[in-house]
LUMMARDREN-670190 format. One record per residue (C-alpha): residue number from 1; x, y, z. Coordinates in nm, 2 decimals. Each point is the difference from the previous one (the first is absolute). Layout:
FILO     i        x        y        z
FILO   NUM        X        Y        Z
...
This chain:
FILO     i        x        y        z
FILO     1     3.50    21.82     4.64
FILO     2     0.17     0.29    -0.18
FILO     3    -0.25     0.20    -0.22
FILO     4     0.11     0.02    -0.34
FILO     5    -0.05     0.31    -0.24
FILO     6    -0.21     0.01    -0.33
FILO     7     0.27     0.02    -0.16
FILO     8     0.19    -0.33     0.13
FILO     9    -0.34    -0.19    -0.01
FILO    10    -0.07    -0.13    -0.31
FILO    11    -0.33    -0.18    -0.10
FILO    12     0.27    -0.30    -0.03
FILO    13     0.12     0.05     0.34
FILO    14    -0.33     0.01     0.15
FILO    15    -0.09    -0.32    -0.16
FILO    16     0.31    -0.14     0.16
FILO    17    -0.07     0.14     0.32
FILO    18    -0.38    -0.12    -0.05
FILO    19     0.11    -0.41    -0.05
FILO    20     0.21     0.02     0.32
FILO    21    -0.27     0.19     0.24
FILO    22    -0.30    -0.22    -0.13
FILO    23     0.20    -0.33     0.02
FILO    24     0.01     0.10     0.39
FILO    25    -0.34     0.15     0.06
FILO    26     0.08     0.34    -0.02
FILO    27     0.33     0.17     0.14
FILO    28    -0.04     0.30     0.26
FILO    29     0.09     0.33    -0.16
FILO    30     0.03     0.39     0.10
FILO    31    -0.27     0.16    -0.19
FILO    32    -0.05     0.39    -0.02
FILO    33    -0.29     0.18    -0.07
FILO    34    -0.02     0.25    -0.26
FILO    35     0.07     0.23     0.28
FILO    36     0.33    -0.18     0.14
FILO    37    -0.17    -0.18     0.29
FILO    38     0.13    -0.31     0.05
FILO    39    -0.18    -0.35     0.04
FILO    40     0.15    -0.31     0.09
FILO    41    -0.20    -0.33    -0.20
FILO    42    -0.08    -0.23    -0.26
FILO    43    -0.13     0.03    -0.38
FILO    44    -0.31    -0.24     0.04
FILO    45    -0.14     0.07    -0.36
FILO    46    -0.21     0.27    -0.19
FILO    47    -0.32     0.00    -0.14
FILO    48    -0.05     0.27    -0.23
FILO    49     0.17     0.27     0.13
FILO    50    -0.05    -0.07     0.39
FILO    51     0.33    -0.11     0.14
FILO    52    -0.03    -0.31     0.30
FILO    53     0.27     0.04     0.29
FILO    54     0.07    -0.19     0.28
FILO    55     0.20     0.17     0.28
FILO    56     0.25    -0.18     0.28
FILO    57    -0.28     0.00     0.22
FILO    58    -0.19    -0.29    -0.25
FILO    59    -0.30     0.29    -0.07
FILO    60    -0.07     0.02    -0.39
FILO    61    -0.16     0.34    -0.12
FILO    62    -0.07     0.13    -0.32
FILO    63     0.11     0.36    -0.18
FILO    64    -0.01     0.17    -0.41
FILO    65     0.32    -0.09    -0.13
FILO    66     0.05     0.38    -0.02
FILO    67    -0.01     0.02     0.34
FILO    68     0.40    -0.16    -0.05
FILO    69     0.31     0.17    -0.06
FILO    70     0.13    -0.04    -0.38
FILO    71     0.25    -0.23     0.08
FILO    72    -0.25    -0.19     0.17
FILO    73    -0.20     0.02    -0.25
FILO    74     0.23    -0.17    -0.27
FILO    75     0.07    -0.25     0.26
FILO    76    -0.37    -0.12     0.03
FILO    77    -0.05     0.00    -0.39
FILO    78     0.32    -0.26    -0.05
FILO    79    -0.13    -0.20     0.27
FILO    80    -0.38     0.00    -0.15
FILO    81     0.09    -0.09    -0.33
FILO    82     0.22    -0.32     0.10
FILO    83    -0.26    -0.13     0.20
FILO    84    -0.26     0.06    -0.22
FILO    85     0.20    -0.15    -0.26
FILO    86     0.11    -0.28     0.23
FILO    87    -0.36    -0.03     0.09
FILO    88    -0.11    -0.12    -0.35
FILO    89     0.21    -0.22    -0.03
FILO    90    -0.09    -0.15     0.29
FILO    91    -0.39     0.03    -0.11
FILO    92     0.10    -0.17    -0.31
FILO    93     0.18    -0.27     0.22
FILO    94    -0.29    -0.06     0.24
FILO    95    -0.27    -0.01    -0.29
FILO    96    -0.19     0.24     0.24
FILO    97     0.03     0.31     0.14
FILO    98     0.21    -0.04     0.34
FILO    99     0.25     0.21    -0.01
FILO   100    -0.01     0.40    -0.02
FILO   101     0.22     0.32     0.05
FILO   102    -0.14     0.07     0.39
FILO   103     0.18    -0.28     0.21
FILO   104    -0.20    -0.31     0.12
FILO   105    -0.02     0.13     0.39
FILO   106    -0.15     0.36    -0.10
FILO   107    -0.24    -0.15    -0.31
FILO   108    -0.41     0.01     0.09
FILO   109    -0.08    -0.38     0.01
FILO   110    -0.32     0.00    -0.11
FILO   111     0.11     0.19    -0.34
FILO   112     0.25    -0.30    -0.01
FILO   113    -0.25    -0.27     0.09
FILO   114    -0.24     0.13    -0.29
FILO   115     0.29    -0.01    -0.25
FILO   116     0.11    -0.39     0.06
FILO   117    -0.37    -0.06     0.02
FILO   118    -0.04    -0.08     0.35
FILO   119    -0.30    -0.07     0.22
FILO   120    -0.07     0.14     0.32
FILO   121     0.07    -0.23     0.31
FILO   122     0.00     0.18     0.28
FILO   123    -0.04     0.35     0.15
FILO   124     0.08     0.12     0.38
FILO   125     0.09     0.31     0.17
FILO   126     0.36    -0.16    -0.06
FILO   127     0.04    -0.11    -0.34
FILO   128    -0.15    -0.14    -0.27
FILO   129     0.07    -0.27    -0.24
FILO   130    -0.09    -0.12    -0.36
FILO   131     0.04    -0.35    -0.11
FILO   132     0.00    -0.18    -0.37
FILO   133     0.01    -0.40    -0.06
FILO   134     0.08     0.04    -0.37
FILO   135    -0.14    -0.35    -0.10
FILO   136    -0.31     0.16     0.06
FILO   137     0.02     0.30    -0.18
FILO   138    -0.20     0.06    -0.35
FILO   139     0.26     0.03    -0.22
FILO   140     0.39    -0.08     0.06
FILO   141     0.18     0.15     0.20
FILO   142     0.39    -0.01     0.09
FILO   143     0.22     0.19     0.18
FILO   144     0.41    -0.02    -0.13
FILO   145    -0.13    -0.28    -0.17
FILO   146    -0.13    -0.25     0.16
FILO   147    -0.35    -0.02     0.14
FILO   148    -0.01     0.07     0.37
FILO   149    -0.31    -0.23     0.19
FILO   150     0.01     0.30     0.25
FILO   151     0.08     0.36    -0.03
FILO   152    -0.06     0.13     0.37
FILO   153     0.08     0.42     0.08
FILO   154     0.02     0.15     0.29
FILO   155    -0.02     0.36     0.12
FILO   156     0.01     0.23     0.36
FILO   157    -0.24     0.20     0.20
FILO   158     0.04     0.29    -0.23
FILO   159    -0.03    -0.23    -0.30
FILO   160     0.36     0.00    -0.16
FILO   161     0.14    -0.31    -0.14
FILO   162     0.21    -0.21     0.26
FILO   163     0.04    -0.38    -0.21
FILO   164    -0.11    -0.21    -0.24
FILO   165     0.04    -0.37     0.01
FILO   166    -0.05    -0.18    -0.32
FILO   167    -0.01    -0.40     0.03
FILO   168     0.05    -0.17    -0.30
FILO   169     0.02    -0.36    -0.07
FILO   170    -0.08    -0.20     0.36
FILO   171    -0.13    -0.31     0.16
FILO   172    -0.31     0.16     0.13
FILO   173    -0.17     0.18    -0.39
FILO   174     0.21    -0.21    -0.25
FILO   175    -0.23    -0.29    -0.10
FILO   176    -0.29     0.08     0.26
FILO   177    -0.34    -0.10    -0.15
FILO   178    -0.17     0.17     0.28
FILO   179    -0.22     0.29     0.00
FILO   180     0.02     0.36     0.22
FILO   181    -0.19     0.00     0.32
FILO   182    -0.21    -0.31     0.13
FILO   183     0.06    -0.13    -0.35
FILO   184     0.32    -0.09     0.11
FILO   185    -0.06    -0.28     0.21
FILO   186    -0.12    -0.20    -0.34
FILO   187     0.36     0.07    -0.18
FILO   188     0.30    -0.21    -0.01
FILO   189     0.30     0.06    -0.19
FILO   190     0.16    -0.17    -0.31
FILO   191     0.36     0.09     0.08
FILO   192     0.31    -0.25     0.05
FILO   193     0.34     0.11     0.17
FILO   194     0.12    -0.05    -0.36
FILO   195    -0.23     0.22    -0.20
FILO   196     0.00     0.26     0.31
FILO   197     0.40     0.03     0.00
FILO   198     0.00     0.04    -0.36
FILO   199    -0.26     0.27     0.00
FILO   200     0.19     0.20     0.27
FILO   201     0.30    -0.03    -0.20
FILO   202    -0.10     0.12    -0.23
FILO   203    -0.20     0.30     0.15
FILO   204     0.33     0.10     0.18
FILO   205     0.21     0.00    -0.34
FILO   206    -0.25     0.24    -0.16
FILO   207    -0.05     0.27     0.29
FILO   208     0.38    -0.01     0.04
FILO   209     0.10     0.04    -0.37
FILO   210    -0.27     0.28    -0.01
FILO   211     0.11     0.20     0.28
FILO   212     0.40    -0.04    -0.09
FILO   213    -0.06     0.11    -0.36
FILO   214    -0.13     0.34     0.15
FILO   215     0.21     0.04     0.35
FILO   216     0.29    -0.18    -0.10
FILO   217     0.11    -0.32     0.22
FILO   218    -0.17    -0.09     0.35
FILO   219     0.21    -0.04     0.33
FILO   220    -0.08    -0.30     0.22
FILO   221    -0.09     0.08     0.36
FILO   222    -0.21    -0.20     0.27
FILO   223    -0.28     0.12     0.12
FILO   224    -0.30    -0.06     0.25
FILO   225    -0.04    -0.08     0.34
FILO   226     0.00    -0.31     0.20
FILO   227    -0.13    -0.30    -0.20
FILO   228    -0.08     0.27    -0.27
FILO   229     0.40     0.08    -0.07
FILO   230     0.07    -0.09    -0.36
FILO   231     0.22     0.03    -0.33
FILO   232    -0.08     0.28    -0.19
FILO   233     0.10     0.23    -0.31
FILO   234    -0.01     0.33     0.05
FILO   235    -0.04     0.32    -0.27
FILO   236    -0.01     0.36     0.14
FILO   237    -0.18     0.27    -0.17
FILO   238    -0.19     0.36     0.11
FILO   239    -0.04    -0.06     0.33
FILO   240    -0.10    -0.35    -0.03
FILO   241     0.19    -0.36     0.02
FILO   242    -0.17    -0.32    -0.19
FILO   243     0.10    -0.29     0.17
FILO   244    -0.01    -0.33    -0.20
FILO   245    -0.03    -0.36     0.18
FILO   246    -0.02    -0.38    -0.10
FILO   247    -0.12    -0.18     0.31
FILO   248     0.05    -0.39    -0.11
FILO   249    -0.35    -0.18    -0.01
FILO   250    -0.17     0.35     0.11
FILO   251    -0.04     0.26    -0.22
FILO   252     0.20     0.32    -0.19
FILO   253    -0.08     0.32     0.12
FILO   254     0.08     0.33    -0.10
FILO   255    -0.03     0.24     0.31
FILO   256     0.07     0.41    -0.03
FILO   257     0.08     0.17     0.34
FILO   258     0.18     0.35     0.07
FILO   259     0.40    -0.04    -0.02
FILO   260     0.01     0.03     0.38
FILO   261    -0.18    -0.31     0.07
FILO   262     0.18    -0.19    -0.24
FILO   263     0.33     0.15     0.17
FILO   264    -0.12    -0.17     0.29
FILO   265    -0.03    -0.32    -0.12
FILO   266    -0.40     0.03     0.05
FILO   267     0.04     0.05     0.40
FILO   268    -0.31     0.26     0.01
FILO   269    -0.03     0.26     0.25
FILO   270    -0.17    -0.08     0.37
FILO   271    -0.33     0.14     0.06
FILO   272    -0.03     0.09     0.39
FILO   273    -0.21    -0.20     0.23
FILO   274    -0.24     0.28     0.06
FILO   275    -0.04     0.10    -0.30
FILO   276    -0.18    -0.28    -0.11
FILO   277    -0.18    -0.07     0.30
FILO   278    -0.15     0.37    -0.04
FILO   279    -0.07    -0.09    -0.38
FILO   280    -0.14    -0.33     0.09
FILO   281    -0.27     0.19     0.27
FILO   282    -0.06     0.27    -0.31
FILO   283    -0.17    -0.26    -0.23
FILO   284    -0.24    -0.10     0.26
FILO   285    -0.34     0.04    -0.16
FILO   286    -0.33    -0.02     0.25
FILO   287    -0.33     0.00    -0.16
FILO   288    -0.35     0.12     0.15
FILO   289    -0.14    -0.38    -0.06
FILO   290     0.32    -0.11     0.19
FILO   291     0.23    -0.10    -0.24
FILO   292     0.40     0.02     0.10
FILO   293     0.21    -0.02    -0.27
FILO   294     0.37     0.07    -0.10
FILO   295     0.05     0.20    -0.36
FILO   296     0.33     0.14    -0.14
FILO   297     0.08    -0.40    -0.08
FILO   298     0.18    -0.05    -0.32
FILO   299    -0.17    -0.21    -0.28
FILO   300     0.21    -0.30    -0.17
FILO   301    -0.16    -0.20    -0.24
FILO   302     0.19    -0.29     0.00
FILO   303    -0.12    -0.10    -0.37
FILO   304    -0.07    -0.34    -0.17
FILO   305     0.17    -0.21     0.23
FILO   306     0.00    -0.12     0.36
FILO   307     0.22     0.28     0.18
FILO   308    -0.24     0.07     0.27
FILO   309     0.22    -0.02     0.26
FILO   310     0.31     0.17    -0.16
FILO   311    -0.26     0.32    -0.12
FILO   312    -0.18     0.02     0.35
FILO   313     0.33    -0.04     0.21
FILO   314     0.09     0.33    -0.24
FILO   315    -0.26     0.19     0.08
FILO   316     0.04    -0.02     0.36
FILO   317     0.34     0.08    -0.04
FILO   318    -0.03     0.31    -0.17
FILO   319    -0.30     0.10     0.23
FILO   320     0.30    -0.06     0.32
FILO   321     0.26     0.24    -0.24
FILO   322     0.17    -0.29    -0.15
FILO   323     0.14    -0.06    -0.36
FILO   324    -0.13    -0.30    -0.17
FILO   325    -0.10    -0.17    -0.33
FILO   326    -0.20    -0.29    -0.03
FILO   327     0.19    -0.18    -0.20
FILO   328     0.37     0.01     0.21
FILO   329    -0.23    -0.12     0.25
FILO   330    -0.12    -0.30    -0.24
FILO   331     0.35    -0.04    -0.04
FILO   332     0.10    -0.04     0.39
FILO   333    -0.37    -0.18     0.09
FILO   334     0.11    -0.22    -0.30
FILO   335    -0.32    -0.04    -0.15
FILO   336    -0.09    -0.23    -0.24
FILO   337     0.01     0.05    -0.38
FILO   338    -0.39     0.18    -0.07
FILO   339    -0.01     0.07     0.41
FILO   340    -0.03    -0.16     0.36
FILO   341     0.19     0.16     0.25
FILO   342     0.15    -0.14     0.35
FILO   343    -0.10     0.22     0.22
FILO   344     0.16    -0.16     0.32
FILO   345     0.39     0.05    -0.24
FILO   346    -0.10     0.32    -0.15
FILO   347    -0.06     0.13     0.34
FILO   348     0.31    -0.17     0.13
FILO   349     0.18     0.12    -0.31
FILO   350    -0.07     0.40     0.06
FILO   351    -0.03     0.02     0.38
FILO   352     0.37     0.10     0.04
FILO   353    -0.10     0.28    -0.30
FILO   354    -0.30     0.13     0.17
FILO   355     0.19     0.03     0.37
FILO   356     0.29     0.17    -0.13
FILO   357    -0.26     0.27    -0.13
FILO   358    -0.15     0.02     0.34
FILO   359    -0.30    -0.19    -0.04
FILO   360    -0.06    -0.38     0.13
FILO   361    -0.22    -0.27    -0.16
FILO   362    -0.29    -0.20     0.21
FILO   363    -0.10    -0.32    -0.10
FILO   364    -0.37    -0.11     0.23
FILO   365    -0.18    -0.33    -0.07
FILO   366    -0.32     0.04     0.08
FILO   367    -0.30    -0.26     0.02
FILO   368    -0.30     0.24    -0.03
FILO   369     0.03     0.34    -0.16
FILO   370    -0.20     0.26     0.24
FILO   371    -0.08     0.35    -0.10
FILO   372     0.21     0.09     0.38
FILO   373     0.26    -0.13    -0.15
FILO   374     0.04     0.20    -0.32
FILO   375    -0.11     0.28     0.23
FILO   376     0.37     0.02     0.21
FILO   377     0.19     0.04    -0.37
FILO   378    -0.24     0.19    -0.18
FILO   379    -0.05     0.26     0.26
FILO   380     0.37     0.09    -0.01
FILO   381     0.02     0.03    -0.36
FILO   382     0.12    -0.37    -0.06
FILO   383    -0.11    -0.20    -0.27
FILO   384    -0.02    -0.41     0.03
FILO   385     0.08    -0.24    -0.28
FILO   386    -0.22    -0.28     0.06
FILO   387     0.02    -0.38    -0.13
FILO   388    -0.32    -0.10    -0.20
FILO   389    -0.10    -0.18    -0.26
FILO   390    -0.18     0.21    -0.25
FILO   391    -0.34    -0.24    -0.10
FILO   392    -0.23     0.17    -0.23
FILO   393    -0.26    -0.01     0.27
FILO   394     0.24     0.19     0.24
FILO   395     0.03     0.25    -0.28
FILO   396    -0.40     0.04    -0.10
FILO   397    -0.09     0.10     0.32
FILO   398     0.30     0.28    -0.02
FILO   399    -0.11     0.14    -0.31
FILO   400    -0.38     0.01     0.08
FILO   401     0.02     0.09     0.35
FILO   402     0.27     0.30    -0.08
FILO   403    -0.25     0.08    -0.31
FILO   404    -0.32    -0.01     0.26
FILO   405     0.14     0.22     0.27
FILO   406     0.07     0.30    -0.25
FILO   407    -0.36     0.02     0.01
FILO   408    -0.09    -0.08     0.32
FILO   409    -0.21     0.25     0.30
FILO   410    -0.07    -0.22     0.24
FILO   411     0.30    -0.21     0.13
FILO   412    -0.14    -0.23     0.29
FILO   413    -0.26    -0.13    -0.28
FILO   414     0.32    -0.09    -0.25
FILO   415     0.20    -0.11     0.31
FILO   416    -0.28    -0.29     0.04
FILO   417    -0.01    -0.08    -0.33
FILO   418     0.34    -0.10    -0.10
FILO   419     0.03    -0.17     0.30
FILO   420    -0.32    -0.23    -0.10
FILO   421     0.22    -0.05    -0.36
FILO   422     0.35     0.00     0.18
FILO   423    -0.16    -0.30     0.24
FILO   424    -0.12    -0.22    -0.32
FILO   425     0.38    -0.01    -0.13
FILO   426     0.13    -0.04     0.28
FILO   427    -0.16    -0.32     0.06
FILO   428     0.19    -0.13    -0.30
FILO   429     0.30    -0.20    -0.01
FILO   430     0.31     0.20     0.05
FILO   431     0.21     0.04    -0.27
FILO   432     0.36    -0.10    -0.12
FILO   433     0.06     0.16    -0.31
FILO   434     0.07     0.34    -0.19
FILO   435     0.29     0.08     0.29
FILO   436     0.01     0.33     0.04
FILO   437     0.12     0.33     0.17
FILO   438    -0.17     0.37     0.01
FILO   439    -0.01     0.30     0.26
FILO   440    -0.26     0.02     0.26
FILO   441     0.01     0.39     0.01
FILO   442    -0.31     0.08     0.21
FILO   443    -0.28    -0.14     0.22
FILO   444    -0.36     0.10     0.10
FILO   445    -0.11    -0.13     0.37
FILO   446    -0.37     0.02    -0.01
FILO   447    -0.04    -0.17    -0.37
FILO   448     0.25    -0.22     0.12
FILO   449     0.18     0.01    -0.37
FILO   450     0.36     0.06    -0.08
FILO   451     0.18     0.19    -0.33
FILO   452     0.19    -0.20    -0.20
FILO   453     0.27     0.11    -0.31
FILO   454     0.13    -0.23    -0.27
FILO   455     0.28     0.08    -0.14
FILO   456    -0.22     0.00    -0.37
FILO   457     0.01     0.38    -0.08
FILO   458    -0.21     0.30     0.10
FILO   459    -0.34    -0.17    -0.07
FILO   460     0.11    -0.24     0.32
FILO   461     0.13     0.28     0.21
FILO   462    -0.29    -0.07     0.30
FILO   463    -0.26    -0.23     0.00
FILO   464    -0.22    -0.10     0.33
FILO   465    -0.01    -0.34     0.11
FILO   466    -0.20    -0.14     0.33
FILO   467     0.23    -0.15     0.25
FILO   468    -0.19    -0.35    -0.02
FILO   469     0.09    -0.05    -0.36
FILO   470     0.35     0.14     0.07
FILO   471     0.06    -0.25     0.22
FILO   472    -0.18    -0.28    -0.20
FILO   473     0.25     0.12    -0.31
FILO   474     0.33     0.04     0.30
FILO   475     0.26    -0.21    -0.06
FILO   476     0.27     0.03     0.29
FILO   477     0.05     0.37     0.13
FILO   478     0.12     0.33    -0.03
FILO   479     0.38     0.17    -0.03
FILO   480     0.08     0.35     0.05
FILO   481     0.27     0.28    -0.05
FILO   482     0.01     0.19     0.29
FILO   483     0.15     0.34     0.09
């Protein structure tokens, strides 16, 4: 790029200049110091007078704007003040504070989660995320708009933004009656195809004429992979490209992704074999009392409605380096409006996905759930997704047997006595209701229990359960995604 002079580089110009290199993420320039040192990279915002680069090489650093030639200088402050202006106008747009001068791959997401009001979901040595269902919230809230059920973010190892997806109308939230967690299980939903379709419609109008009346007209692209490929409209802007879909009968979502991935149609990069495996043998956790169990597994809360199976299968997708979102794989499970999920078609529906990333899918019908068994997954770093059916019994004895053993000093007196308890339910009849799917994510041999995670949100994260009860709650056998 030739370096123009102070002279030729009017505020006007840079504004000019500033439209073009935001609407594609930020265009490589020769930068000089004040001492003439070139530097080949990206503007990536400022903050005060600090100055965010990002070389060829993909490393973003930080220097005083005075650091900068003149030239350089002038450059910058055109840039700044179109996407600062640009910015508000997209704040205004959104009705909440999304958008912002630094570019969406180099902003902190946990300054962004606490401006759209976001909770904490999950937190690992690889990411975090922050999740909002908006018909819960105390006091309206709408984003370009309309009011999204779910506002999920998403952010790296070194905690910079990587997406957002933001879900609005859909068959799983719109109408549900349920309630978040166990509550669930008593909801229902007062939706009809017609009153759904007409929502959606409308949803989609109101993001669309919100984002065009700031970034001018979308372009219609397809994106996704596999049974996830879909229609969408797509807005660029500071290093960042909102991507708006209308699945028919599903739901409208609003997803924002770096430029590259929406170049790619969605087709994410390939974690390496061994990487994961060595990641997967890293969140190995042994305990003195001899507890095994498997952290560093993202939390989804699947919400008020059955996606169970859709929010678990996500989980241990992102723990094996996958992409996901609960709700695409609602969409390609087709589950039901308010919830309940095949899981023999969405297996069937994302095994070609999952092997083309390297990783394979193992489906194992078992008649009697042993601790050895959850022993060959867990000890490799593999978390289960097990087939139960959730009873409020089943889920007592979780939550006062995981309460108990935070207290507990000698373990072969608690071992005997929630057998003794686990033995009277057992002897009851074996249910057929409350369907359900969570993670079995660790084991203990001489308590003979098992750790169980629900999809419900932090608070569910890892409960103990006795195998006896496990099995008396089991309800057809485990499936895997193996390295």
């Amino acid at each position: 790029m030739k370096i123009l002079s102070p002279r030729v580089l009017s505020v006007a110009a840079c504004t000019s200049l500033a439209l073009a290199a935001w609407s594609h993420g930020g265009e490589m320039r020769v930068f000089r110091s004040a001492e003439g040192k070139p530097l080949t990279a990206s503007f990536e915002g400022m903050t005060g007078d600090i100055v965010t680069l990002k070389r060829e090489d993909g490393k973003t650093f930080e220097l005083p704007k005075s650091k900068l030639s003149g030239e350089d200088q002038l450059y910058i402050a055109g840039l700044a003040a179109a996407s600062g202006d640009l910015a508000r106008k997209l704040n205004t747009a959104a009705g909440q504070e999304i958008a912002s001068g630094v570019p969406f791959p180099s902003r902190k997401a946990d300054e962004l989660a606490k401006l759209l009001k976001l909770r904490p979901e999950s937190q690992s040595k690889y990411g975090r995320s922050w999740r909002l269902y908006a018909a819960f919230a105390k006091e309206e809230y709408k984003l370009f708009g309309a009011m999204p059920y779910s506002v999920a973010l998403y952010s790296n190892e070194g905690g910079l933004a990587t997406s957002m997806s933001i879900v609005y109308a859909n068959k799983g939230d719109f109408g549900s009656t349920a309630g978040m967690g166990q509550d669930h299980f008593k909801g229902g939903t007062t939706a009809t195809a017609k009153t759904l379709t007409a929502a959606m419609e409308q949803d989609e109008q109101t993001v669309a004429a919100a984002l065009t009346s700031v970034l001018g007209a979308g372009k219609t692209e397809r994106y996704g992979e596999g049974k996830t490929r879909r229609k969408v409209t797509r807005w660029d802007w500071n290093g960042q490209a909102f991507l708006l879909s209308n699945e028919e009968g599903e739901y409208v979502s609003l997803a924002i992704v770096p430029p590259e991935l929406a170049d790619a149609g969605g087709k994410s990069s390939l974690t390496k074999d061994a990487d994961v495996k060595k990641r997967l043998l890293a969140s190995i956790v042994k305990a003195d009392n001899g507890d095994v169990s498997i952290s560093e597994i993202p939390m989804v809360d699947q919400g008020p409605k059955g996606y169970c199976v859709p929010a678990t299968f996500e989980r241990a997708m992102r723990t094996m380096g996958l992409e996901a979102d609960m709700y695409l794989l609602a969409m390609v499970g087709q589950s039901q409006a308010g919830g309940g999920t095949s899981v023999e078609l969405l297996l069937d529906n994302v095994r070609h996905q999952v092997l083309s990333k390297g990783r394979r899918i193992k489906d194992e019908p078992i008649s009697e759930l042993r601790v050895r068994d959850v022993k060959r997954y867990i000890d490799q770093g593999i978390p289960i997704m097990w087939r139960l059916c959730s009873m409020p019994a089943y889920n007592k004895i979780a939550d006062q047997n995981t309460a108990t053993r935070a207290k507990v000093t000698d373990w072969k007196t608690y071992a005997t006595e929630i057998a003794t308890a686990a033995a009277e339910l057992a002897k009851s009849t074996k249910p057929e209701e409350q369907y359900h799917v969570c993670m079995i994510i660790g084991y203990n041999e001489a308590t003979q229990e098992i750790a169980v995670s629900d999809s419900w949100g932090a608070s569910f994260e890892r409960r103990w359960v006795p195998v006896s009860v496990a099995n008396w709650a089991s309800n057809g056998g485990i499936f895997m995604i193996l390295p």
